[in-house]
C-alpha positions in Angstrom: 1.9 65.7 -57.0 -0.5 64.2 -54.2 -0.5 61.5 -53.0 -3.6 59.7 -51.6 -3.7 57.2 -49.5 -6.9 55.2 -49.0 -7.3 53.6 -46.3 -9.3 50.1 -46.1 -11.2 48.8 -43.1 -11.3 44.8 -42.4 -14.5 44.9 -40.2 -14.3 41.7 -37.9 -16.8 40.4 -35.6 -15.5 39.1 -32.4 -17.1 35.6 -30.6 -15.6 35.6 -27.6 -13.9 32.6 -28.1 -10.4 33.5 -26.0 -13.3 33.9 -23.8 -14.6 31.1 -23.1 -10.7 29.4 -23.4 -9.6 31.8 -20.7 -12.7 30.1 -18.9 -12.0 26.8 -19.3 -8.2 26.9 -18.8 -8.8 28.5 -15.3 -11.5 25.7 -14.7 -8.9 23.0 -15.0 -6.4 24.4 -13.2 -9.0 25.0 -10.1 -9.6 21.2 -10.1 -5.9 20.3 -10.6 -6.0 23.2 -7.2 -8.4 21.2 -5.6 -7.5 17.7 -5.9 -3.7 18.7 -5.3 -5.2 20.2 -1.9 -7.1 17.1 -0.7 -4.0 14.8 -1.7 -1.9 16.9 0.7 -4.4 16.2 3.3 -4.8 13.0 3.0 -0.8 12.7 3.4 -0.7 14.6 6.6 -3.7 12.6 8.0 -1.7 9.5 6.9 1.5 11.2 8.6 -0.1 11.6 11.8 -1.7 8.4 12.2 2.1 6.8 11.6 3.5 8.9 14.3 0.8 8.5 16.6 1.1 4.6 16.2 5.0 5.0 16.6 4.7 7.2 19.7 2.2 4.0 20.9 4.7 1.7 20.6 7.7 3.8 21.8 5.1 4.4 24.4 4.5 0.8 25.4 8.6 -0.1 24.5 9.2 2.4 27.7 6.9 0.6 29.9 8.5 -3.0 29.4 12.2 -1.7 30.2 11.1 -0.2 33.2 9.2 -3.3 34.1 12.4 -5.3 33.3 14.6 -2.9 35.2 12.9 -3.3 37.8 13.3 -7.1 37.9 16.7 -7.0 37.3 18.3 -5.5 40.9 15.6 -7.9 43.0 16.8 -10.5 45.0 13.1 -11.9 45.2 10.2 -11.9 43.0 8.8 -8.0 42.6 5.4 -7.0 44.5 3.7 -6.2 41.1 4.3 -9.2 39.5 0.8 -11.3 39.8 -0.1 -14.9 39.7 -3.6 -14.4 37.6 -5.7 -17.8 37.9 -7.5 -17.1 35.0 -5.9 -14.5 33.2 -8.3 -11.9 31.2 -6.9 -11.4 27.3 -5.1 -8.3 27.6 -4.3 -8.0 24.1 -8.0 -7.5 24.0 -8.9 -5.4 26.8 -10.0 -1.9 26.1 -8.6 1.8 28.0 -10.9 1.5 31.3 -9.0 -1.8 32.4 -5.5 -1.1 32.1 -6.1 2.1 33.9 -8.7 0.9 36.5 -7.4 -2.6 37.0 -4.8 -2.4 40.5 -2.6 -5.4 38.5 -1.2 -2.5 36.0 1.6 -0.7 37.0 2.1 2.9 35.1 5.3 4.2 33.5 6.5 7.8 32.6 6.7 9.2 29.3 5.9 12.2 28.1 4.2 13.7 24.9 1.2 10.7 25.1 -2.2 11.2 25.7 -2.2 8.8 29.2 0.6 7.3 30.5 1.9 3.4 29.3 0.8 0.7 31.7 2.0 -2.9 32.1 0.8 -5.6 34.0 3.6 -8.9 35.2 2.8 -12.3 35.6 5.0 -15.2 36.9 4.8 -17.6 34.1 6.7 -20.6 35.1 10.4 -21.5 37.0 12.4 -23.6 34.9 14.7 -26.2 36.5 18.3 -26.3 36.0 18.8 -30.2 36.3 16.3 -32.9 36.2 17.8 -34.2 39.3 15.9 -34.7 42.3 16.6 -35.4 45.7 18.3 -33.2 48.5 19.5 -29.6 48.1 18.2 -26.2 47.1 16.3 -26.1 43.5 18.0 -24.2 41.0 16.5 -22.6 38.2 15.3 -19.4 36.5 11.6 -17.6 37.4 10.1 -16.6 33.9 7.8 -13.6 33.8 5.5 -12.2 31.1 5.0 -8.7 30.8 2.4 -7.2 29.2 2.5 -3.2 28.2 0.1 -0.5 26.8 0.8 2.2 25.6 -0.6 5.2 23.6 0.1 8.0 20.9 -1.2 11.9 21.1 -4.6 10.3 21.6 -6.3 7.5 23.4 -7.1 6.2 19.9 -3.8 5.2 19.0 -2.3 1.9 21.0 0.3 -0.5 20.8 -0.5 -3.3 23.2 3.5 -5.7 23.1 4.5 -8.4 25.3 7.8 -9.9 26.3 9.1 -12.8 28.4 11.7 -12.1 30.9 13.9 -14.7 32.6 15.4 -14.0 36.3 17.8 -16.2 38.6 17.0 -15.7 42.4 19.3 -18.7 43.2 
């Protein structure tokens, strides 16, 4: 006995259709690519900026100890502390003054793009007693200190103030 096998053909025609899904599927994940990209840019952009603005103020921070450290130990009022007639804004004035203007003093720190500056100015003296008559005048001198200070660039500043108080008598 034989035995005979017949063979039968399903004929198919192809589209291309995984194709054109392979296509696709890669498209989408190229944009998901993309836009996961500039989101991570945009975060270390953001990053920077917040350090840069820290190191500004940590900058200017530096500058005001120093200017009240070197209050502290005086016995008189310090040689860079001004009496401005009419004072100029300093919240408002740009790079070129602090570091031009002879009234700023400049502090050490390292890792900024130009070193912090502060400017002092005798504010008022402040009486102990209302009293008046004979005898020496006791009181407190109050300064106001003004510091400036920037990050990794010139761009980034922190511009603070404080009010220090100092007996001499």
């Amino acid at each position: 006995m034989t035995r005979r096998t017949e063979m039968t053909h399903n004929t198919h025609t192809q589209t291309g259709s995984a194709l054109v899904i392979g296509l696709i599927i890669l498209l989408v994940m190229t944009i998901i690519g993309v836009t996961t990209m500039q989101t991570t840019l945009l975060q270390e952009k953001m990053t920077g900026s917040l350090r840069d603005g820290d190191l500004a103020f940590q900058a200017a921070e530096a500058a005001l100890r120093e200017a009240e450290e070197s209050i502290e130990p005086s016995t008189s009022q310090p040689g860079w502390v001004v009496q401005l007639n009419s004072p100029p804004n300093l919240l408002e004035q740009d790079h070129s003054w602090w570091t031009n203007n002879s009234n700023t003093e400049e502090a050490t720190f390292s890792g900024v793009a130009s070193n912090p500056r502060y400017v002092g100015e005798s504010e008022a003296f402040i009486r102990d007693t209302l009293r008046l008559g004979h005898g020496p005048v006791t009181g407190r001198n109050v300064f106001r200190t003004t510091a400036r200070g920037t990050g990794g660039t010139d761009s980034a500043e922190a511009i603070i103030r404080t009010r220090y108080a100092k007996r001499y008598n």
